[in-house]
NUMAR-193820 format. One record per residue: residue number from 1; x, y, z of N, C-alpha, C, O in turn; residue in three letters. Coordinates in Angstrom, 3 decimals. Last residue first. Layout:
N
TORSE num      n.X      n.Y      n.Z     ca.X     ca.Y     ca.Z      c.X      c.Y      c.Z      o.X      o.Y      o.Z residu
TORSE NUM        X        Y        Z        X        Y        Z        X        Y        Z        X        Y        Z    ALA
...
END
This chain:
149
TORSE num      n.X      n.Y      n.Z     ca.X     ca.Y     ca.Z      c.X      c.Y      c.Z      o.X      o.Y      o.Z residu
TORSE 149   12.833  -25.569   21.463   12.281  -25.397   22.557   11.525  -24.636   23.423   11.263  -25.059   24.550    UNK
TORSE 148   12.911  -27.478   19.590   12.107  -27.912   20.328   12.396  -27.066   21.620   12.274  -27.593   22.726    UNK
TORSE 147   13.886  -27.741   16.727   14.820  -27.603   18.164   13.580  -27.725   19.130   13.651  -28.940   19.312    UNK
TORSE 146   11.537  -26.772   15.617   12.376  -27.920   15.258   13.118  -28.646   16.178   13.052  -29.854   16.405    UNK
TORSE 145   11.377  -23.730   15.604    9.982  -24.793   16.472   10.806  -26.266   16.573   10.692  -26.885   17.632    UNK
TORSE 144   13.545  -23.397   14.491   13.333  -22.914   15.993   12.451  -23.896   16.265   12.676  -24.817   17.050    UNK
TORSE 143   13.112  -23.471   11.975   14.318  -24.794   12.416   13.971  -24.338   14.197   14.252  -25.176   15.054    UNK
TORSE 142   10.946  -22.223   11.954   10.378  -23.412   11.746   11.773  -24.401   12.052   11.732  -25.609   12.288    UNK
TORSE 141   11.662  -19.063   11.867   11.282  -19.929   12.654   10.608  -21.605   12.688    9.799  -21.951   13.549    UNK
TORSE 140   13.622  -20.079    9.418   13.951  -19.659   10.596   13.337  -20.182   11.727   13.733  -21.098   12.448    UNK
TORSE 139   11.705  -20.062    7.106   12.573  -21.332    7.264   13.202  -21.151    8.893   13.226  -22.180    9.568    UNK
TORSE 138   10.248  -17.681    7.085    9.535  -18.871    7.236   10.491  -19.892    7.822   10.211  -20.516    8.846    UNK
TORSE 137   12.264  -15.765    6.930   11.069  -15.451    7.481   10.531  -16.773    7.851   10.361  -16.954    9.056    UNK
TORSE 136   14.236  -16.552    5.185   14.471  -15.779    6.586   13.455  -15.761    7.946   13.607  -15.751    9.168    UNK
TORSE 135   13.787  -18.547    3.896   14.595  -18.913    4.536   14.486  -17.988    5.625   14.588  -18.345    6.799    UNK
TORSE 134   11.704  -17.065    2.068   11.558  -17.997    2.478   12.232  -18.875    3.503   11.609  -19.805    4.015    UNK
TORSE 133   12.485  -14.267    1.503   11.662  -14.682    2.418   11.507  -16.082    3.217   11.291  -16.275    4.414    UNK
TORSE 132   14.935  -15.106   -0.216   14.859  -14.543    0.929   14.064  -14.734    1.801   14.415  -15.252    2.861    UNK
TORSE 131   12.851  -16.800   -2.054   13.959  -17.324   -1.386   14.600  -16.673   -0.375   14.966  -17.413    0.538    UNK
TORSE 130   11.749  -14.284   -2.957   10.956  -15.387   -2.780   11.814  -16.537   -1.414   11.427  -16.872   -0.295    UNK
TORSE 129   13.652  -12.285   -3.898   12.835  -12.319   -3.237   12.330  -13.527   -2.520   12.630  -13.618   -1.330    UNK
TORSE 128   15.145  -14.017   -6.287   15.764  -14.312   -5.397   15.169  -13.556   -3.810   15.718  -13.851   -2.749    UNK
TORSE 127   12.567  -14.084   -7.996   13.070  -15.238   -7.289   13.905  -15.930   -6.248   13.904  -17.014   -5.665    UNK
TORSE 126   12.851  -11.881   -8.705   11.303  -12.302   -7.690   12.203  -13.527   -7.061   12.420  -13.767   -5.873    UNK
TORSE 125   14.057   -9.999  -10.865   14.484  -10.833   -9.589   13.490  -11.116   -8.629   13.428  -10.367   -7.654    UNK
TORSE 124   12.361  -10.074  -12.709   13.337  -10.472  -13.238   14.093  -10.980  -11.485   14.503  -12.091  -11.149    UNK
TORSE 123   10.310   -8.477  -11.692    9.864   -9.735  -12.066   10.957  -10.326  -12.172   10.838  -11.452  -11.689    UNK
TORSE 122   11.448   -6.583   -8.717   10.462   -6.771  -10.096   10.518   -8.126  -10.527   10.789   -8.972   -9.675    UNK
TORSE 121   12.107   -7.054   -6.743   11.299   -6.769   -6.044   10.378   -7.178   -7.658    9.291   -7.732   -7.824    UNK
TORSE 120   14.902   -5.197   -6.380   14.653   -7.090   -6.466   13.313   -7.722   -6.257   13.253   -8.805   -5.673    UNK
TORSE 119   15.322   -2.524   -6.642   14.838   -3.040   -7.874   14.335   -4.770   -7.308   13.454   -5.393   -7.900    UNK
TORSE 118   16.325   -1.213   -4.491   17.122   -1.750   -5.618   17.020   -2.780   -6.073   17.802   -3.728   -6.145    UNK
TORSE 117   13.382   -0.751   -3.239   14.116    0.365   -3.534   16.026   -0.229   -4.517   16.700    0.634   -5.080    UNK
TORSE 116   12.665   -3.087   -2.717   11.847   -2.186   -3.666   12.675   -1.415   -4.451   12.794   -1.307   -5.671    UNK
TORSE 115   14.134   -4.150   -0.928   14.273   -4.729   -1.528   13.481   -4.003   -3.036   13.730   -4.376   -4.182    UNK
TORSE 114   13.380   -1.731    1.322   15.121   -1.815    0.626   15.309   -2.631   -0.962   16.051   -2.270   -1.876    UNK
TORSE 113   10.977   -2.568    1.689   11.354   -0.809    0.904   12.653   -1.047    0.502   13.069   -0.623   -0.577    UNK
TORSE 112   11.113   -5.268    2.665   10.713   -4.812    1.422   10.878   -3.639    0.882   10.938   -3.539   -0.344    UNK
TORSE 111   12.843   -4.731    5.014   13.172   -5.232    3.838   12.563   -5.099    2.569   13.191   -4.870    1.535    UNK
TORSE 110   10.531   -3.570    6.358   11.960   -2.777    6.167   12.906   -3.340    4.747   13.435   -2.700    3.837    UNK
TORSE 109    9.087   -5.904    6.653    8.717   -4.359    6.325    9.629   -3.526    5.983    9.337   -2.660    5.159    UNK
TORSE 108   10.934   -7.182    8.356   10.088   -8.180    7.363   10.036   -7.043    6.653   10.969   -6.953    5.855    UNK
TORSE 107   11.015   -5.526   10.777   12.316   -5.407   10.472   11.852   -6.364    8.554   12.575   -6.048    7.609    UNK
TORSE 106    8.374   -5.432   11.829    8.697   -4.330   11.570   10.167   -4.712   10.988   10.578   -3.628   10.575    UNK
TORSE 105    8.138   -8.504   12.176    6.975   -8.046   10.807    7.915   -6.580   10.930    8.400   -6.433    9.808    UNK
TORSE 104   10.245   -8.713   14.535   10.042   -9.834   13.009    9.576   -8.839   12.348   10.416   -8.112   11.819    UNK
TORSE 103    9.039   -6.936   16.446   10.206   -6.631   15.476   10.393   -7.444   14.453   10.725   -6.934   13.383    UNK
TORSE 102    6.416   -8.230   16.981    6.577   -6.984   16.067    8.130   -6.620   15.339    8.368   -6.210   14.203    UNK
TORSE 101    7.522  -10.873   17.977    6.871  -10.906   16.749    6.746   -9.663   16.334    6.939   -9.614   15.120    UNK
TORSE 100    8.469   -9.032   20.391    9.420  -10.031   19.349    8.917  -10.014   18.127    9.460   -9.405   17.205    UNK
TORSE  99    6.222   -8.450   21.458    7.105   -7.317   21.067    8.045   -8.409   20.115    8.048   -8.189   18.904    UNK
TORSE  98    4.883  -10.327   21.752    4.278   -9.265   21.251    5.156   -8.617   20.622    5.049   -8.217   19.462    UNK
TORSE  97    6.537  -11.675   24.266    5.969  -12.584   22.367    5.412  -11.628   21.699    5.317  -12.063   20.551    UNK
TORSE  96    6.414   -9.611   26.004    7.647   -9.951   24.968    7.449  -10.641   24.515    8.401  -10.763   23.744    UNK
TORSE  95    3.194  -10.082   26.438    3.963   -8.898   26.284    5.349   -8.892   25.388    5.430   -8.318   24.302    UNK
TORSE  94    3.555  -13.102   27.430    2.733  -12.222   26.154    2.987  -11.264   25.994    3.192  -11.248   24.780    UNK
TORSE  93    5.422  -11.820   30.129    5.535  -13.036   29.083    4.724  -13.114   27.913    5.534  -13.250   26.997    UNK
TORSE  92    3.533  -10.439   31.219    5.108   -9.532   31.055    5.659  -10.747   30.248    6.618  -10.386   29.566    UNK
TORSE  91    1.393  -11.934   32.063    0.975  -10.574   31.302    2.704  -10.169   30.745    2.798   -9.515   29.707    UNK
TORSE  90    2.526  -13.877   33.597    1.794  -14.141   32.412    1.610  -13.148   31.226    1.638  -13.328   30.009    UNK
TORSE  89    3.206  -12.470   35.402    4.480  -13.830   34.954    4.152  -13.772   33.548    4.914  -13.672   32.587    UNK
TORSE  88    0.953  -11.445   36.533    2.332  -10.554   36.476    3.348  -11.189   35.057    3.933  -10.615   34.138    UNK
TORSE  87   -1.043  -12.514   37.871   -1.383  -12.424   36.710    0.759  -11.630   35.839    1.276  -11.571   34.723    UNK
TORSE  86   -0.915  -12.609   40.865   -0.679  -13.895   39.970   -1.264  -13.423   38.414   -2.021  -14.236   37.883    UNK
TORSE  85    0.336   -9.264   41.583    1.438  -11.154   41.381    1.067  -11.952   40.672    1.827  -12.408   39.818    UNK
TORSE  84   -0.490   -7.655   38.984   -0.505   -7.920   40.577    0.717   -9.352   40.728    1.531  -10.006   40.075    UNK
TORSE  83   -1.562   -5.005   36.929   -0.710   -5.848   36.699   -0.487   -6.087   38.485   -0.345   -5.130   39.246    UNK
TORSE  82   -4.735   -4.518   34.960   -3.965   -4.424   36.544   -3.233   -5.534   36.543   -3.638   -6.675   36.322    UNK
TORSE  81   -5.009   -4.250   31.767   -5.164   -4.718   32.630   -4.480   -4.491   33.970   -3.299   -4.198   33.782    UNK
TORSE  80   -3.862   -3.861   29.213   -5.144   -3.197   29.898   -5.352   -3.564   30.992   -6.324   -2.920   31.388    UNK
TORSE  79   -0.365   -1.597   30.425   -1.234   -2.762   29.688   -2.601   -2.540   30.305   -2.890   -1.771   31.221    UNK
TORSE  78    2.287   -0.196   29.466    1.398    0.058   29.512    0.756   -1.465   29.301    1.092   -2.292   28.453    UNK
TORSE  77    6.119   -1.371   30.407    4.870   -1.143   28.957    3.270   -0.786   29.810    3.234   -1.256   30.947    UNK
TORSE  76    7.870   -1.774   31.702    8.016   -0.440   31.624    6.585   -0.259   31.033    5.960    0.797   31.135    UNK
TORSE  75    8.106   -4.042   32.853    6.975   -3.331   33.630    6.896   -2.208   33.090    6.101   -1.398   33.567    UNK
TORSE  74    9.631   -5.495   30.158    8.224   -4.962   30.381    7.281   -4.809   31.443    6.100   -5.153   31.383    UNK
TORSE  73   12.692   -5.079   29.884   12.068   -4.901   31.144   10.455   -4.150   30.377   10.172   -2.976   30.137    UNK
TORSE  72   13.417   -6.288   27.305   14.143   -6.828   28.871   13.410   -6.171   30.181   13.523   -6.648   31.310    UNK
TORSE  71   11.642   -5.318   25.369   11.557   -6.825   26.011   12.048   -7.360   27.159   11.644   -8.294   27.851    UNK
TORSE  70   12.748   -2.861   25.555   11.390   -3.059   26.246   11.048   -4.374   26.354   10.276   -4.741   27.240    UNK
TORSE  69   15.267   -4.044   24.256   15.353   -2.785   25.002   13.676   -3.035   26.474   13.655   -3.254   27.685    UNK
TORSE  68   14.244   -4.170   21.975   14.705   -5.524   22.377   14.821   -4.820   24.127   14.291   -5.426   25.058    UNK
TORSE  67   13.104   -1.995   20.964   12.141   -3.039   20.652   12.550   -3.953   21.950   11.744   -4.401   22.766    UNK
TORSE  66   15.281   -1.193   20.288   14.513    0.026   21.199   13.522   -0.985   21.884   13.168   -0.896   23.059    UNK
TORSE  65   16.609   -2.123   18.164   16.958   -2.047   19.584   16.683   -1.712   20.376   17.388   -1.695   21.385    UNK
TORSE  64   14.446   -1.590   16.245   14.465   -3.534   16.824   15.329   -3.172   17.962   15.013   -3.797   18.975    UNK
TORSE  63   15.078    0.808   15.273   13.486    0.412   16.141   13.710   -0.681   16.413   12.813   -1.011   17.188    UNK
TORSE  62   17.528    1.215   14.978   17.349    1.731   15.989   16.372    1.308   17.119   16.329    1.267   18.348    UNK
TORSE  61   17.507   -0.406   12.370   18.480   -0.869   13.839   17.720   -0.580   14.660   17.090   -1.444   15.270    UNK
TORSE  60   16.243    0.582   11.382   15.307   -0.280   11.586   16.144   -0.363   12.922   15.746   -0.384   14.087    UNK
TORSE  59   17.775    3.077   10.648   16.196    3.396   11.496   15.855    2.154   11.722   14.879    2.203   12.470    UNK
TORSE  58   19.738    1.995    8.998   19.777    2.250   10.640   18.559    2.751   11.200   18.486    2.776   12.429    UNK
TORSE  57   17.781    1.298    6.953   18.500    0.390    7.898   18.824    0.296    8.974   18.646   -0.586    9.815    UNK
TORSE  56   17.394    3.611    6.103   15.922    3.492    6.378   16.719    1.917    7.379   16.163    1.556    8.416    UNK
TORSE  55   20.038    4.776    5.247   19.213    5.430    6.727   17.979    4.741    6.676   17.177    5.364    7.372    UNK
TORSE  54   21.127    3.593    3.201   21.549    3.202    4.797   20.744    3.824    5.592   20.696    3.425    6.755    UNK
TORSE  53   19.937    4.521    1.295   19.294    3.467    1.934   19.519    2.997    3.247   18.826    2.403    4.073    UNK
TORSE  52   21.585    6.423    0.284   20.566    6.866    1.746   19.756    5.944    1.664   18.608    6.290    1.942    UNK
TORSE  51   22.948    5.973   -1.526   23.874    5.921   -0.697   22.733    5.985    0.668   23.025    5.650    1.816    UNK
TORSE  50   21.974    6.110   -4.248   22.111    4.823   -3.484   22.666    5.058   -2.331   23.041    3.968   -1.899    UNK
TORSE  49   19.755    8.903   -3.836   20.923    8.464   -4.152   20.760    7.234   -3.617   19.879    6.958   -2.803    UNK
TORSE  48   16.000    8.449   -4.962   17.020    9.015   -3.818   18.907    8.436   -4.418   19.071    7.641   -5.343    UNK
TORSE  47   12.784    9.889   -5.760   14.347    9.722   -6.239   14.896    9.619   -5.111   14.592   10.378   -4.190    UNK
TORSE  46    8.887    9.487   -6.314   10.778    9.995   -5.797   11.239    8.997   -5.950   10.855    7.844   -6.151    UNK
TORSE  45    7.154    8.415   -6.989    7.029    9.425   -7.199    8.294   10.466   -6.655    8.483   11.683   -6.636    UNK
TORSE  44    6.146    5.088   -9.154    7.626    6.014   -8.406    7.168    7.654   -8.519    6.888    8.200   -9.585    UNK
TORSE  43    2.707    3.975   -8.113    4.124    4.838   -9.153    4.636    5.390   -8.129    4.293    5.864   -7.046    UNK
TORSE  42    0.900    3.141   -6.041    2.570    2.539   -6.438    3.159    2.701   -7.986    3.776    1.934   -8.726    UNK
TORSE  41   -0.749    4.713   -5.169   -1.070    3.954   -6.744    0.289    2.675   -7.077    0.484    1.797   -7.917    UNK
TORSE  40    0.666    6.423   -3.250   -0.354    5.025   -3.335   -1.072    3.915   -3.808   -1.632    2.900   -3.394    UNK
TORSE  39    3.627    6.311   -4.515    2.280    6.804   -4.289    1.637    5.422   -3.430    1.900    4.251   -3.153    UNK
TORSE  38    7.542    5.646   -3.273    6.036    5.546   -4.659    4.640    6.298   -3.513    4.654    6.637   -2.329    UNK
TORSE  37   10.655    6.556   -3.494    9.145    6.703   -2.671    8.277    6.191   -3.708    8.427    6.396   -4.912    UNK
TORSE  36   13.035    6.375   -4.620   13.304    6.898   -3.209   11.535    6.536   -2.339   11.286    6.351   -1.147    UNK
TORSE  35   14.812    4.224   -7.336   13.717    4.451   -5.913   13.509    5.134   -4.704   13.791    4.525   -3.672    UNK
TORSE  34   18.440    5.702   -7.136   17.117    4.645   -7.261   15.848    5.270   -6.664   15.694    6.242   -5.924    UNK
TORSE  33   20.875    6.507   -8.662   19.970    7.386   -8.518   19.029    6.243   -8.458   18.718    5.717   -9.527    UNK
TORSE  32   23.321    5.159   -9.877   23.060    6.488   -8.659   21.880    6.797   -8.002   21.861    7.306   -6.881    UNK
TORSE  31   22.247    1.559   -9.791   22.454    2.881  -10.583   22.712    4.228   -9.471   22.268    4.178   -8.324    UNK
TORSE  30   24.081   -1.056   -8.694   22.681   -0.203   -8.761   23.142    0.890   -8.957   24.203    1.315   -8.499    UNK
TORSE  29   26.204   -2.806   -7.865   25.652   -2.319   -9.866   24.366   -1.514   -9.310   23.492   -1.662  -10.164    UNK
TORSE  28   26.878   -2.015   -5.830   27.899   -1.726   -6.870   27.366   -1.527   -8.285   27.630   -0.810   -9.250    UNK
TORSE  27   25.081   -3.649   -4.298   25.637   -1.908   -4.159   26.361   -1.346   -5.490   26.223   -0.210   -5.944    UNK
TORSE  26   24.691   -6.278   -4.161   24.196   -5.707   -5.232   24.527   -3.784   -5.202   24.174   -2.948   -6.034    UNK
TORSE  25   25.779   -6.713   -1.374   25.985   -7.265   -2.318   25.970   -6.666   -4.006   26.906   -6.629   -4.804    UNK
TORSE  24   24.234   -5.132    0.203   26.221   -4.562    0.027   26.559   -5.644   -1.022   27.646   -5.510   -1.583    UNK
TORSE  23   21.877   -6.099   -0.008   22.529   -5.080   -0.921   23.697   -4.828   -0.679   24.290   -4.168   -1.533    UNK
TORSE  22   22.406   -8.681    1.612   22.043   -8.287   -0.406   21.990   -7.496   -0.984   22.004   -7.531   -2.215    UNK
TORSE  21   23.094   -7.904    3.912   24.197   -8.715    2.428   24.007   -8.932    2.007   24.741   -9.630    1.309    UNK
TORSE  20   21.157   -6.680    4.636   22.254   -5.430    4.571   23.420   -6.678    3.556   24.285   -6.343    2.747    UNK
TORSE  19   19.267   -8.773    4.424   18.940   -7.494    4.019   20.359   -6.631    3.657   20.558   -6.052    2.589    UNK
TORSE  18   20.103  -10.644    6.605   20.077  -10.917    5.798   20.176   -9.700    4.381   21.032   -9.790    3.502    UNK
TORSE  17   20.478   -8.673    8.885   21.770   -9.223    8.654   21.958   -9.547    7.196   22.932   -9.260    6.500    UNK
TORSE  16   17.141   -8.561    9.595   18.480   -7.012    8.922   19.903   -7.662    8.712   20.627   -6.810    8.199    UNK
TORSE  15   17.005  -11.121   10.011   16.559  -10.618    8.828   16.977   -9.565    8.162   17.175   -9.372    6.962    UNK
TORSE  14   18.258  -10.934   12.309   18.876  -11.781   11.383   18.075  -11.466    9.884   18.635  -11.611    8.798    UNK
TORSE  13   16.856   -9.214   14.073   18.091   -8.964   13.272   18.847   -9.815   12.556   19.986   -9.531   12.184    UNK
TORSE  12   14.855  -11.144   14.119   14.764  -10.058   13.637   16.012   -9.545   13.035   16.233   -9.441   11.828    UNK
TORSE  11   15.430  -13.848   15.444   14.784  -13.731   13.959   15.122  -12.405   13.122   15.507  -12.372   11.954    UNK
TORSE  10   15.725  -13.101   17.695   16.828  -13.330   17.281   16.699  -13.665   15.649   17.622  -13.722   14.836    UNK
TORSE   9   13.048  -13.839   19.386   13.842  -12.105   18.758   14.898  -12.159   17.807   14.989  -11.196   17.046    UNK
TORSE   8   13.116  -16.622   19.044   12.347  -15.782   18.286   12.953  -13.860   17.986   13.140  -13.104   17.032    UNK
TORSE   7   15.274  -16.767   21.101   15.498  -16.917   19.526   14.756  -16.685   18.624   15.174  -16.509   17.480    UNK
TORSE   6   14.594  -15.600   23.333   15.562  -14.894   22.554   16.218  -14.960   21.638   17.110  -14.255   21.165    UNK
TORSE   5   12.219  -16.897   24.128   12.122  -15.853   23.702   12.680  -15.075   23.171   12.204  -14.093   22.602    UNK
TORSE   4   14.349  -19.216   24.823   13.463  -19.527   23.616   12.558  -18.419   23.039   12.084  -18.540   21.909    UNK
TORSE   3   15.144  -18.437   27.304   16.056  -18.771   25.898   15.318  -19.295   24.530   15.815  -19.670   23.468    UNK
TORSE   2   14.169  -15.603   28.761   13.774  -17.161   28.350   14.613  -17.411   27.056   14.685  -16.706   26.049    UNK
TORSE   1   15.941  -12.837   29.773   15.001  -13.258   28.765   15.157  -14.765   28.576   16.264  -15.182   28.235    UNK
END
């Protein structure tokens, strides 16, 4: 993988890095019993223990390694097009900018149910929301574009 395709990927699990040390941070004071689901209306319509957040985490693991997995070899992927020599380089190179940028927004997505789900999400902590995003999501790739390469 291009060393500049593997710092955009390299966004992703840094966002689950970010995610898993704000709540092993905040683990201790969240109540037994948080957020498990809302509606569509977004009322809480489930409960879960604090302890089974870890599974919506390791599901992200699973999907950004599965993710990184098909970045190292996309002849595996389906595409619309007939894949030949001079289109090959091009099509299997947009292909893993595809897949990178999905694990960004799918691991981005993950954070918010975690960040929902112990509470940082309401008004009283927006701020330290805001500042997550802002460093993980935005500030990241922008020291990448920075570096130049």
């Amino acid at each position: 993988m291009k060393k500049s395709l593997n710092l955009i990927f390299l966004i992703s699990p840094s966002i689950i890095l970010c995610y898993v040390v704000i709540y092993v941070y905040y683990y201790q004071q969240l109540p037994e019993v948080i957020v498990g689901h809302r509606d569509l209306t977004g009322k809480i319509d489930g409960y879960t223990e604090k302890s089974f957040i870890w599974i919506p985490i390791l599901f992200n693991i699973v999907i950004v390694s599965a993710i990184r997995y098909l970045i190292g070899k996309p002849m595996m992927l389906n595409y619309p097009v007939e894949i030949n020599d001079n289109n090959r380089d091009s099509a299997y190179g947009k292909m893993q900018i595809f897949l990178s940028i999905s694990a960004i927004i799918v691991s981005a997505s993950f954070s918010l149910i975690i960040f929902d789900a112990i509470g940082l999400l309401n008004s009283t902590n927006a701020l330290y929301f805001v500042l997550y995003f802002f460093v993980s999501v935005v500030g990241l790739p922008l020291f990448i574009a920075q570096t130049k390469l």
